[in-house]
N, C-alpha and C positions, 0 to 999 in steps of 0.2 A: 775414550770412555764408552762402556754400553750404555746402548740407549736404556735398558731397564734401571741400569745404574744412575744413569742421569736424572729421570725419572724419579726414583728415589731419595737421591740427595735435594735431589731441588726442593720436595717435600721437608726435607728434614729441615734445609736451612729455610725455606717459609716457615716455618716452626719456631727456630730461632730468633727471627727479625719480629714476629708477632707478640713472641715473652718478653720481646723491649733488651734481648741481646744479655749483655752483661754488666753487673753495677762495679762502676769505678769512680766509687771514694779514695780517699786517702786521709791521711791521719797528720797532723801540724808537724815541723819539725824547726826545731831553730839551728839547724845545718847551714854551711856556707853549701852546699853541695848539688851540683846539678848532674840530671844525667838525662845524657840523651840517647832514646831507640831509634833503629831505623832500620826499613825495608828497603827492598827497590826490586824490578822485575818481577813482582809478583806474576803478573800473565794470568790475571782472573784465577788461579789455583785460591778454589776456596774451602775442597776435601783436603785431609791428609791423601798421603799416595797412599797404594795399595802396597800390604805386604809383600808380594811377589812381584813391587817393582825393583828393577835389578840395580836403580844407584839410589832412592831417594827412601827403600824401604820402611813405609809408616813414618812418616815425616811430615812436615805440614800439618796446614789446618786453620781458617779464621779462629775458631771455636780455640785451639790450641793455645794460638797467640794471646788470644783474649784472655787468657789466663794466667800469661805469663805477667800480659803488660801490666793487668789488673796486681800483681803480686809485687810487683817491684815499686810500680805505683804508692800501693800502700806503704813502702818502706822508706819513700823519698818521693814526698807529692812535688817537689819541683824537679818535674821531670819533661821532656819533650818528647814527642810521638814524630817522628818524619818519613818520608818516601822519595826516592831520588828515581820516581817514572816507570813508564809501562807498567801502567796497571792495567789495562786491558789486555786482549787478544792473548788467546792460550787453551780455553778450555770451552766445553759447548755453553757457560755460564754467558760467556761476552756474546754468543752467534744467537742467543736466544731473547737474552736482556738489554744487551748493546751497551754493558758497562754499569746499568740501572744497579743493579747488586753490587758491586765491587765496592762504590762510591756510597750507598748505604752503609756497607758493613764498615769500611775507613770510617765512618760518620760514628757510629757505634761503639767503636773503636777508641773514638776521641784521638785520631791524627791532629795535629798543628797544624801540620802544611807538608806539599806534595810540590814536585816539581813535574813537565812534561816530558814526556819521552816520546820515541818518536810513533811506536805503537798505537796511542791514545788518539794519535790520527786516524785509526784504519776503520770507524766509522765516518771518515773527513770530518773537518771541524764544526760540519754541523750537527756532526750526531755527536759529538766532546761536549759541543755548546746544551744540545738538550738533553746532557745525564746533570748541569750543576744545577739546576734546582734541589739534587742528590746531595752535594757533596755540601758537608758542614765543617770544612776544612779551607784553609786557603791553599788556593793554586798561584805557584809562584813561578815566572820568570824574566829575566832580565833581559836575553839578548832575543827572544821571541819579540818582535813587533805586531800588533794585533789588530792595528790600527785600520779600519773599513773592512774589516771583519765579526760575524755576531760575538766571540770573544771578544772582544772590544771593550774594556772597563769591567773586565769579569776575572783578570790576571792582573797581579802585582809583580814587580818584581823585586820586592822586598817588605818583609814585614819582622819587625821589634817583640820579642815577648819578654816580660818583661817577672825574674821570680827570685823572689825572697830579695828583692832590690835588686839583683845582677841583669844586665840589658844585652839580650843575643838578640843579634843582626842574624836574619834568616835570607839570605837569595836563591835564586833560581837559574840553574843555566841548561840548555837544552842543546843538541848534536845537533849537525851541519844536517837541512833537512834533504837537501838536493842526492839522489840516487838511492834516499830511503824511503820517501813518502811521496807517492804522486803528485804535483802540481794541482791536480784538479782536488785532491782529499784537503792541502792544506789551504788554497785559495791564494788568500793574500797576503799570508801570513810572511814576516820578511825575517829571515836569520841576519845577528849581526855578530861579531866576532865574539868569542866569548872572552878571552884576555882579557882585551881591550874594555869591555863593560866589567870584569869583575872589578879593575883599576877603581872606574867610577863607582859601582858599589862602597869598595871599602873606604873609598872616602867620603861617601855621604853615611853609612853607618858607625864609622869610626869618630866625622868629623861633625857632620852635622846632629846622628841620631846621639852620639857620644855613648856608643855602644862597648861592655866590658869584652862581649865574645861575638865573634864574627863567623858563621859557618854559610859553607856553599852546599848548595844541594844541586849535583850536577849530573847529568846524563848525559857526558863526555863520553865514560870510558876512559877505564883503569891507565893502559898504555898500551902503545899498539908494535909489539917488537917489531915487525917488517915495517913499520911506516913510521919512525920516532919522531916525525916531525908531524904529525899529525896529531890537532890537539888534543890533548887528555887529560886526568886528571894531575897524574904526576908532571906535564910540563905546565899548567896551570899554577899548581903548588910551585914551580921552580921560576916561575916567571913574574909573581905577584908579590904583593908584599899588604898584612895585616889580615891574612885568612885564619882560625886558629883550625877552623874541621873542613876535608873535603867528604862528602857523604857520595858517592859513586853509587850509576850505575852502568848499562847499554852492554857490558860485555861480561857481564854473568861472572865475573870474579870474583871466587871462593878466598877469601883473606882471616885466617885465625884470629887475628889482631890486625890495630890498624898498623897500614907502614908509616914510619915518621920519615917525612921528605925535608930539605932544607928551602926555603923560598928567596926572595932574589936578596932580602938582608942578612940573611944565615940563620934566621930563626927558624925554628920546628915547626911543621904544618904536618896535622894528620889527616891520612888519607886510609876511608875504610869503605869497602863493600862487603857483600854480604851471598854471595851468589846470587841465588833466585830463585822463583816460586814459593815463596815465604816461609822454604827449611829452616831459614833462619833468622837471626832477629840480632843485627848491631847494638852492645852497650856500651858507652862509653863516660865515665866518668869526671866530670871537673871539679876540681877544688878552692875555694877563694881565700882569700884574707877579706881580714876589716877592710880593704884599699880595693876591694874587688878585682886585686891580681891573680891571676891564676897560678897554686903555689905545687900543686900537682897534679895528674889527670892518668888515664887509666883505660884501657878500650878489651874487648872481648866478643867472639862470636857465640852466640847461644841459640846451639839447636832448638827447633820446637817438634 
């Protein structure tokens, strides 16, 4: 980006963040029906691109999305906002702010919750730790250990929201940190398998939260054709049992729809990302009964 450019924008969106952003009401509805959006990889992209860029042409935009969310919102206020990582690092917005903007505008936004990626480290965890006085969102994850680190009691890795009576279990998983993030950026932070903790997820969401929907928000990574045993979102889905969404990101995969994967009982798990730099924007639809079963559901990529 030019620096005159940059310059300029930066002006435009202090602009933005001072008129209080964008109002997102919504209107009652006695719908059984939830719907959930979702980013991932945004990379601090908080312009649309320029029109003489040659793949993303006039695409993007906080200001864009906000208007999306704001619309859909109003059509179905039980909706969820999510991100499955790397929000940081991509544009001279993070080299200047260190993230301070991204986690405003998510805030603005009204996100649920966000999951880490591995990027979010590249101010080390202690410049992560002092953009959340920013973030009015929860940060969620599960196989992140935080424990004698300033994150420390500042991640969950799970949180319940709870609309029009229907109860979604929300987790968090994050990619192997070792040969992506320096030792010294994440400190003490310890990875632990992610399978293996989703297991424990769905069974304190399922059994103790007694949760109707279960979704993962992961920064695995879709699937990795040269290395299939290398975990992902798809052997995740195949290995698990009472996920109903995986929400993906780390490997920038462009998916029209979500893929429906079978998981280790033979039931349907959806698995969607979104590519990145927030082109685009995951919907995905759920439908309930009186009995809060899910009786049909629905997913779609929508440019912004």
């Amino acid at each position: 980006m030019k620096r005159r450019t940059f310059i300029q924008q930066t002006a435009a969106t202090s602009a933005f963040i001072g008129l209080g952003g964008v109002s997102l009401q919504g209107c009652k509805t006695n719908a059984r029906k939830l719907t959930v959006l979702h980013t991932n990889d945004v990379h601090s992209h908080i312009d649309p691109f320029d029109t003489d860029h040659p793949r993303f042409s006039n695409m993007g935009g906080v200001a864009r999305r906000a208007t999306l969310i704001e619309t859909i919102r109003k059509d179905n206020p039980n909706t969820l906002l999510l991100d499955a990582g790397d929000i940081f690092q991509g544009t001279p917005y993070f080299n200047y702010y260190g993230g301070e903007l991204e986690f405003k505008l998510m805030s603005m936004l009204k996100y649920d919750a966000a999951t880490i990626g591995n990027h979010d480290f590249d101010n080390g965890i202690d410049g992560l730790h002092a953009q959340m006085p920013h973030a009015d969102f929860r940060l969620l994850s599960a196989n992140y250990d935080f424990k004698n680190t300033v994150m420390e009691g500042l991640v969950s890795p799970y949180h319940v929201f709870t609309k029009e009576g229907v109860k979604v279990g929300v987790f968090g998983l994050g990619i192997k940190l070792q040969g992506l993030v320096d030792p010294k950026l994440s400190k003490e932070t310890q990875y632990n398998d992610p399978i293996e903790v989703s297991k424990d997820m769905v069974t304190a969401l399922r059994n103790k939260e007694e949760c109707d929907l279960v979704i993962c928000l992961s920064h695995l990574g879709y699937y990795y054709k040269n290395s299939p045993k290398v975990v992902s979102d798809l052997n995740l889905a195949k290995e698990t049992k009472g996920i109903d969404l995986i929400i993906g990101g780390h490997t920038h995969t462009f998916l029209p729809k979500p893929t429906v994967a079978k998981n280790a009982d033979g039931k349907n798990v959806l698995v969607n990302q979104v590519g990145c730099y927030g082109v685009n924007v995951g919907r995905i639809d759920f439908y309930f009964d009186t009995a809060k079963n899910v009786t049909s559901q629905g997913g779609r990529t929508i440019i912004v």
